[in-house]
N, C-alpha and C positions, 0 to 999 in steps of 0.2 A: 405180426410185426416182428420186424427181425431183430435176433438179441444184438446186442452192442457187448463189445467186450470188454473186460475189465481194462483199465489206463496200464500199462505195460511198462516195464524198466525205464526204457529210452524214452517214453514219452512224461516218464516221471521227473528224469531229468531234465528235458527239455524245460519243464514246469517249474525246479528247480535254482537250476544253475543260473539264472540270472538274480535268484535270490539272494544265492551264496554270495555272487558276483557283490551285488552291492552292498550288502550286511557285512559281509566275508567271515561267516561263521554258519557251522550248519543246520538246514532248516529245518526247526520241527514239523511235521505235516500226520495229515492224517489221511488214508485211503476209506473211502466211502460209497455207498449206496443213495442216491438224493432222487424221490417223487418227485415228478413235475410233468405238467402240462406238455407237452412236444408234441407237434405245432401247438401253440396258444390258445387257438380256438377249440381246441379237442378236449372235454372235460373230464377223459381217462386222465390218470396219471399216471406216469411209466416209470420206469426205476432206471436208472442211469448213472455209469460210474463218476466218483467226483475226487479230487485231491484239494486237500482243504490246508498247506505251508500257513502256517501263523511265525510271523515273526512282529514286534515289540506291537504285542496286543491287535495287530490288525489281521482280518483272515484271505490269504488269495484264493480264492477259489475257482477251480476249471471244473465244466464239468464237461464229462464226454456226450455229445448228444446224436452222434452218429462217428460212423467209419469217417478217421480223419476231419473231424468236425470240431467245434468247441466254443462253449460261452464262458466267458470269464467275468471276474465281480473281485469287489472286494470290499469288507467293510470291519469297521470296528463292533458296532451294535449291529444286531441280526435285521431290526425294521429301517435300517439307513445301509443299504446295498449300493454301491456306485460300481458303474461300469467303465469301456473306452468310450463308445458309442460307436463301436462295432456289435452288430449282435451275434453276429456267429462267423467264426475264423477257420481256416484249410490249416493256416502256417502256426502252429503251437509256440514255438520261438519268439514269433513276431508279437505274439497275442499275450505270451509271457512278458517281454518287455515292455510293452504298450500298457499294461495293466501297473506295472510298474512307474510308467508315464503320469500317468490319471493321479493315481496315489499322490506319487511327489507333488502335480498341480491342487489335488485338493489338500495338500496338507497348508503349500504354502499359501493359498485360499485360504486357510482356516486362521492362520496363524494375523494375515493380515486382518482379516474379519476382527481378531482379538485385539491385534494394534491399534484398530481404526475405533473399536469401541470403550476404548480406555483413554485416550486424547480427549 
């Protein structure tokens, strides 16, 4: 299996900048090593770079799963992971803000969930 290379400056950014964008302050993050399954079916686990930005308690997480490839998540609790319902992205930018997307709908998901249980 061929190795994957570590997530690189620009594609840090990439992973970033629409953080900063909508927070507009800078992102904590963390550059990592994350085990997983690649393909699903394959009960190896392989080691794959990840960049793990937490801003107010929540974590985005990309991780690299091939040359120019990438899954992205994001959650507050480690067992409640939410995605876009894209599984795997070419365009880092798009898959950046798109994760960004998901967030903002399940927050405000969440929050109506709260309104509608309190009426």
């Amino acid at each position: 299996m061929a190795l994957i290379p570590d997530i690189n400056a620009t594609e840090k950014w990439r992973i970033e900048n629409p953080l900063r964008e909508r927070y507009g302050e800078k992102v904590e993050d963390q550059l990592a090593d994350a085990e997983t399954a690649l393909p699903s079916y394959v009960r190896e686990l392989s080691v794959r770079p990840l960049n793990d930005p937490r801003m107010d308690g929540c974590h985005f997480t990309t991780l690299k799963s091939g040359d120019k490839q990438y899954r992205s998540r994001f959650f507050y609790k480690g067992c409640q992971q939410h995605g876009t319902g894209v599984h795997e992205c070419d365009d880092l930018a798009e898959s950046a803000v798109s994760l960004l997307q998901a967030q903002v709908g399940h927050e405000a998901a969440a929050r109506d969930e709260i309104r509608t249980t309190r009426t």
